[in-house]
LUMSERO-101289 format. One line per 2 residues: number of its first residue (from 1); their letters; for each residue x, y, z of N, C-alpha, C. Coordinates in pm, 1 decimal. Each point is the difference from the previous one (the first is absolute). Layout:
N
NUM = a = X/Y/Z/X/Y/Z/X/Y/Z; ...
END
This chain:
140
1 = xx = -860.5/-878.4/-2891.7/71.5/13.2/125.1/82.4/128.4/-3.3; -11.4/85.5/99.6/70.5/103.2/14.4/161.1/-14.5/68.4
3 = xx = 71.4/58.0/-86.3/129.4/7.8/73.9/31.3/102.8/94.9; 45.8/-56.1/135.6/31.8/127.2/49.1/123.6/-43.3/110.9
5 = xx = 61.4/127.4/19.9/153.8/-59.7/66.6/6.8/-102.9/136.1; 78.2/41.3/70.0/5.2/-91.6/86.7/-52.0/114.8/160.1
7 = xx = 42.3/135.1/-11.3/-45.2/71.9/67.5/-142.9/66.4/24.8; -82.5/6.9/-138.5/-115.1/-9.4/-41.9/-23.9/-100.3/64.3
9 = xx = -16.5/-140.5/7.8/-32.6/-136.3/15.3/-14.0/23.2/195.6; 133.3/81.6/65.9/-28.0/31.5/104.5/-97.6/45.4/102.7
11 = xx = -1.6/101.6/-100.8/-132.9/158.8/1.4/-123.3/-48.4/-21.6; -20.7/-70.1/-118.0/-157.7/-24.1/-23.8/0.7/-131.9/77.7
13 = xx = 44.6/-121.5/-14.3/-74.6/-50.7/80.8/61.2/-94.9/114.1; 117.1/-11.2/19.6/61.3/-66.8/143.2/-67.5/120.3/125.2
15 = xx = 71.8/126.0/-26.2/-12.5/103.2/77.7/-177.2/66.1/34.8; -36.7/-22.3/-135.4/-172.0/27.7/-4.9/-57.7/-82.8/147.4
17 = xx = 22.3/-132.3/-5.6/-53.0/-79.2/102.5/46.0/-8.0/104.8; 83.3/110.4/92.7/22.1/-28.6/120.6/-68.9/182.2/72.7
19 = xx = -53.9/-48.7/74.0/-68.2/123.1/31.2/64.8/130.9/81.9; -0.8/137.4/-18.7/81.2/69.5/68.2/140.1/29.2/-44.4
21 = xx = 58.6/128.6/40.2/151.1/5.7/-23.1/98.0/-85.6/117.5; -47.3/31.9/99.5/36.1/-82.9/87.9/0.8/-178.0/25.1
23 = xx = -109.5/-26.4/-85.5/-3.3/-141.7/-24.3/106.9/-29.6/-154.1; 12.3/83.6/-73.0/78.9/-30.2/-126.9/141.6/-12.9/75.6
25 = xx = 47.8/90.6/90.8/151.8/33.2/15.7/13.7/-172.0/56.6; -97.4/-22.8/100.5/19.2/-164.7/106.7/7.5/-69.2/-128.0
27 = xx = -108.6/6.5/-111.8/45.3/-145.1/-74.8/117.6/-13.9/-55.8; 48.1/159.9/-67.8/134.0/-42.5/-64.0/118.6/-13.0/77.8
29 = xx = 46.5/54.6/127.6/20.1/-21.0/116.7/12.3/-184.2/-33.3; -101.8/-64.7/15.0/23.6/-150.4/52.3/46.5/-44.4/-110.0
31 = xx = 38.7/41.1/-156.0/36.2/-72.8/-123.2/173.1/24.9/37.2; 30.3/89.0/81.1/165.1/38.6/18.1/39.5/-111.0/108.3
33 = xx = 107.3/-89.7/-116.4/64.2/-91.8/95.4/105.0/63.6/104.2; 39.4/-100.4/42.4/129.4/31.4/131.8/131.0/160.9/-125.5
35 = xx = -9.8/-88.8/-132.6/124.6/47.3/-77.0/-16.8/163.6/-65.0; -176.5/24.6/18.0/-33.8/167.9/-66.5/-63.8/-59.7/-110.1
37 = xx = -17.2/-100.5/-54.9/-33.4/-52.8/-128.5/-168.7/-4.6/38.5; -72.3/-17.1/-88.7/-127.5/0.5/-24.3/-25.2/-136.4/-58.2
39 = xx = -88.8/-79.7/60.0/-73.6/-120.5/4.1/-150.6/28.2/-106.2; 28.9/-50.0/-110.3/-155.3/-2.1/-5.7/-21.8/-79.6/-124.7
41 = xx = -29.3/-109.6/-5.2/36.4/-137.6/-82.8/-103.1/63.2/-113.5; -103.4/32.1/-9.8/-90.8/18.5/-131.0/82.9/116.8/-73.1
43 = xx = 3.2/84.8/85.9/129.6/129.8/-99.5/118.1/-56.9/-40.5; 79.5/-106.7/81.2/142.3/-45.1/-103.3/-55.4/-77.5/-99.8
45 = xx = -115.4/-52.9/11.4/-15.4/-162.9/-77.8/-52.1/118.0/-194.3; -111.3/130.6/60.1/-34.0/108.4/-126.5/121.4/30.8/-35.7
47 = xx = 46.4/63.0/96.5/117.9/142.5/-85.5/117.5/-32.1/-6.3; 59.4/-99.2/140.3/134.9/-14.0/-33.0/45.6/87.4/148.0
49 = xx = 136.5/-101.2/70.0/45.2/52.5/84.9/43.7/161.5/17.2; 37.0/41.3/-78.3/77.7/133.6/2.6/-149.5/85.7/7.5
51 = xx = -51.7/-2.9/-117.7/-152.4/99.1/-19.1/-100.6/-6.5/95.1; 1.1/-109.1/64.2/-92.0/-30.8/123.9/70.2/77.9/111.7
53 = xx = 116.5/-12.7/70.9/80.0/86.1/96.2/-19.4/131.8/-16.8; -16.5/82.2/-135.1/8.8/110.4/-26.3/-141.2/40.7/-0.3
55 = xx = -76.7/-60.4/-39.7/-162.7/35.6/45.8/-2.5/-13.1/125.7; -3.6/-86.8/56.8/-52.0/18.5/143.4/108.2/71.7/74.3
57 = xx = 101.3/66.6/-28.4/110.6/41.3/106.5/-92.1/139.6/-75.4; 16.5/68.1/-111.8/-109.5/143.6/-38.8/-118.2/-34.3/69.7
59 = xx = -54.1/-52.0/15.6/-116.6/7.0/64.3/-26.3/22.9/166.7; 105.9/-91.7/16.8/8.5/39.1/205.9/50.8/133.4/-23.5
61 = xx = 54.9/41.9/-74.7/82.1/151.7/-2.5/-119.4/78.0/28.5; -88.7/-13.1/-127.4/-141.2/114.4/-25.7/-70.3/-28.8/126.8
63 = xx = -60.5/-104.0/99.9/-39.4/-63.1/52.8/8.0/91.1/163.8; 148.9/-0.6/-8.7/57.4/59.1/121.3/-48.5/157.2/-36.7
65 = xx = 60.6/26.2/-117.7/6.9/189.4/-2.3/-146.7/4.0/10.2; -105.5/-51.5/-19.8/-130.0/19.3/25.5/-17.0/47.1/144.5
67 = xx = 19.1/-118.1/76.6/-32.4/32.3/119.0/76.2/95.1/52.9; 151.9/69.3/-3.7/52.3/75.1/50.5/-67.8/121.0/-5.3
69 = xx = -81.2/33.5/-170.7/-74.2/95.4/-24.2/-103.4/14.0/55.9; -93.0/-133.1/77.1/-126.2/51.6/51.9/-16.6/44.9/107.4
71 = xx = -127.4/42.2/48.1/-29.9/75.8/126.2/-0.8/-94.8/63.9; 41.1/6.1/166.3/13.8/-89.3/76.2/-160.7/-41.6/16.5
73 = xx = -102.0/78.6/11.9/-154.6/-23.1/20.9/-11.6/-116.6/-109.5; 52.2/-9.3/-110.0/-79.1/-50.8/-116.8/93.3/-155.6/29.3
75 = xx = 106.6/2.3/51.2/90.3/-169.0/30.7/-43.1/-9.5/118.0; -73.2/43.8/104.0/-45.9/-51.5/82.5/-165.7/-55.4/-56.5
77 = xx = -50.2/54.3/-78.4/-116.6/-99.3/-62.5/56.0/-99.4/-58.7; 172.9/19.2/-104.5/-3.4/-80.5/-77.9/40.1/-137.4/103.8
79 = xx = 9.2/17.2/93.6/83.0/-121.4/120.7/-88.7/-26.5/62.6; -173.5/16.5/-9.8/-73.3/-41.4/50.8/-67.8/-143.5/-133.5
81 = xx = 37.5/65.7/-129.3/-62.4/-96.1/-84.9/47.6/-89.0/-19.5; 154.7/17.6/-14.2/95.4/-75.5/-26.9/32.9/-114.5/85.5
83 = xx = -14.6/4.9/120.1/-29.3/-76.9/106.6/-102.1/-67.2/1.5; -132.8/60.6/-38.1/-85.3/-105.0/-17.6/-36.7/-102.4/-79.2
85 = xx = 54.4/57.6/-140.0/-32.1/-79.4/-118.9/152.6/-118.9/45.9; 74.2/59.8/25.2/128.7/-153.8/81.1/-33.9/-79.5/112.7
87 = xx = -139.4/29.0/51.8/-51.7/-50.4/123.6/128.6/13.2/111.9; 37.8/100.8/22.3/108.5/-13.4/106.6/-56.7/157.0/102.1
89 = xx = 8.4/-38.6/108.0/-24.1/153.5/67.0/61.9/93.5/-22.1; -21.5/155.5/-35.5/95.8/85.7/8.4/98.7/21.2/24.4
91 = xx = 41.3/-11.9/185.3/89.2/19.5/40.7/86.8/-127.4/-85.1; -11.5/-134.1/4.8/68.3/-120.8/-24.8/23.4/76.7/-142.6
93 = xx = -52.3/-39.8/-101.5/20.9/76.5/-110.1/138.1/132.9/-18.5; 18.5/58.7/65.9/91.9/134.1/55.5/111.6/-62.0/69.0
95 = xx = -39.2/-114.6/92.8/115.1/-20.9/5.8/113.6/-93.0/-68.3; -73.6/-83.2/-60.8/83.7/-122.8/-103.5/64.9/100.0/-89.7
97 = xx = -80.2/136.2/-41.7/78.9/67.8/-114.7/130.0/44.7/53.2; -39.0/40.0/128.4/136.8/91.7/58.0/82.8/-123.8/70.5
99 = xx = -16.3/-133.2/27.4/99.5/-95.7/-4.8/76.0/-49.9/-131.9; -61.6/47.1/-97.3/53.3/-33.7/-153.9/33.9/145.5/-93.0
101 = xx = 30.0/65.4/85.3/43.0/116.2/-21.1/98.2/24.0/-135.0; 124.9/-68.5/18.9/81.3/-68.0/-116.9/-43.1/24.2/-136.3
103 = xx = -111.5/-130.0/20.0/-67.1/-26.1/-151.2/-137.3/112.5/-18.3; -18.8/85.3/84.0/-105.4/139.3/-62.8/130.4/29.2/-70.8
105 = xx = 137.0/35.4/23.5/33.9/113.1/-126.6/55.1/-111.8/-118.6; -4.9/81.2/-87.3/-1.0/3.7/-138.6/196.1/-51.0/-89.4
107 = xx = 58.4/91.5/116.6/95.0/2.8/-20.2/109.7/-75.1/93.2; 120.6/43.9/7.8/91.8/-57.1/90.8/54.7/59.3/109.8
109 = xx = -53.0/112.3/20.7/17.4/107.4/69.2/-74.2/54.5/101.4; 13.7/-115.2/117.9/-61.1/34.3/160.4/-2.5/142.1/42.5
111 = xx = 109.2/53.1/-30.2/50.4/164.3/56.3/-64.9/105.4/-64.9; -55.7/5.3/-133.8/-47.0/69.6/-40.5/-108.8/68.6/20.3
113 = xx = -0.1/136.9/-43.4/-123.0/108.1/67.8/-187.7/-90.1/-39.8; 34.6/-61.2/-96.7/-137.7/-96.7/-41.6/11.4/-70.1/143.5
115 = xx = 61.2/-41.9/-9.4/-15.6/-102.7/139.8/-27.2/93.3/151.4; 92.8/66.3/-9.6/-54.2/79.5/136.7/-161.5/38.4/-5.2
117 = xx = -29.3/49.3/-119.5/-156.0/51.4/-26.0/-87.5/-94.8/17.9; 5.1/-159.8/-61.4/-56.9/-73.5/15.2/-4.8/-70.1/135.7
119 = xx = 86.6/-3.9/76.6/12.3/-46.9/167.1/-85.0/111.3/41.3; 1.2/167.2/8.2/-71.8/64.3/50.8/-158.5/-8.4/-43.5
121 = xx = -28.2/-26.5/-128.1/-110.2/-28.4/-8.6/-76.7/-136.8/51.8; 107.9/-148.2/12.4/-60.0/-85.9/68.6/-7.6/63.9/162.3
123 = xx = 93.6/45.1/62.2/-45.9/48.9/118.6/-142.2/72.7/59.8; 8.1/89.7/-107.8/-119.4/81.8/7.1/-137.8/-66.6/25.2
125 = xx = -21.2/-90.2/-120.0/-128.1/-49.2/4.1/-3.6/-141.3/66.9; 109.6/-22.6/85.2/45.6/-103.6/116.5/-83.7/64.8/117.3
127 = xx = 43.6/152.2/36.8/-28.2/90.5/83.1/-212.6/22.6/-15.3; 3.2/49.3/-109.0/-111.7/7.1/-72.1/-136.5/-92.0/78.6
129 = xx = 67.1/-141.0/-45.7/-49.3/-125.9/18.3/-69.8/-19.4/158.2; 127.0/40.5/91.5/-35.1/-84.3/131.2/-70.9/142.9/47.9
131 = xx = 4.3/105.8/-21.4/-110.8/110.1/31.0/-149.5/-32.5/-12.0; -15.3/-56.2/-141.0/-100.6/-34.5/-98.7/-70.5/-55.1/125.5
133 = xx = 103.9/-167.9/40.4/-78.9/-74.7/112.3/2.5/73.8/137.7; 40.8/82.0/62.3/3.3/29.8/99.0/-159.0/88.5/-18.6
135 = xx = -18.3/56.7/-104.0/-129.6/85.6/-22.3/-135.8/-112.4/13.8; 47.3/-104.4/-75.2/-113.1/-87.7/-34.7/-0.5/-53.1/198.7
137 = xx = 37.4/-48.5/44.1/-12.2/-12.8/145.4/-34.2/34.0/96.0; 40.9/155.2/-33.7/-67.5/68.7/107.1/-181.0/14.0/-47.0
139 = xx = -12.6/46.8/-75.0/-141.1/13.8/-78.0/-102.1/-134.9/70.2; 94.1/-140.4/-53.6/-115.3/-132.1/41.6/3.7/24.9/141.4
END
């Protein structure tokens, strides 16, 4: 049996199985209770309350700076997969994130320039989105 931390344990395989960057940010997103704390009973029951919080709170960190870094072209594919493999429509998908806005960041800090970046990027491919369908409509 290989040992490996609790953030490793994240990376390879909680995080391995959810498809997309955009689908990773929603799942860890839904492990953040009301309190900022991170929910995730198989990581406290392995590592232990403290080491489990700290993996998955590094991980929404990397998670987020990912997407801040990508091209908007490449999160508008990734919000087409990510949506599908969650069976939820796009737009629906886009919007539960940006109603749970809160629990996308990482931290405690609504005001911060991460946060402004990340609202502009949910906007964007909000914007993105209903173009997408307005194209597909006119076409049928």
């Amino acid at each position: 049996m290989t040992l490996r931390s609790a953030l490793e344990d994240v990376r390879q395989t909680t995080l391995a199985a959810v498809s997309g960057l955009l689908g990773k940010l929603a799942y860890l997103a839904s492990l953040r209770g009301q309190e900022g704390h991170y929910e995730h009973w198989g990581m406290k029951t392995v590592y232990g309350e403290e080491s489990s919080e700290r993996a998955l709170r590094t991980a929404h960190t990397e998670v987020v700076n990912r997407i801040l870094r990508a091209p908007l072209a490449s999160l508008a594919d990734d919000l087409q997969e990510s949506s599908a493999k969650s069976g939820i429509p796009s737009p629906t998908f886009l919007q539960r994130m940006r109603d749970r806005f809160e629990q996308l960041l990482p931290g405690d800090r609504k005001d911060s320039p991460v946060a402004a970046h990340l609202s502009s990027v949910l906007a964007a491919l909000s914007s993105l989105e209903k173009n997408r369908g307005r194209a597909t409509r006119s076409v049928s």
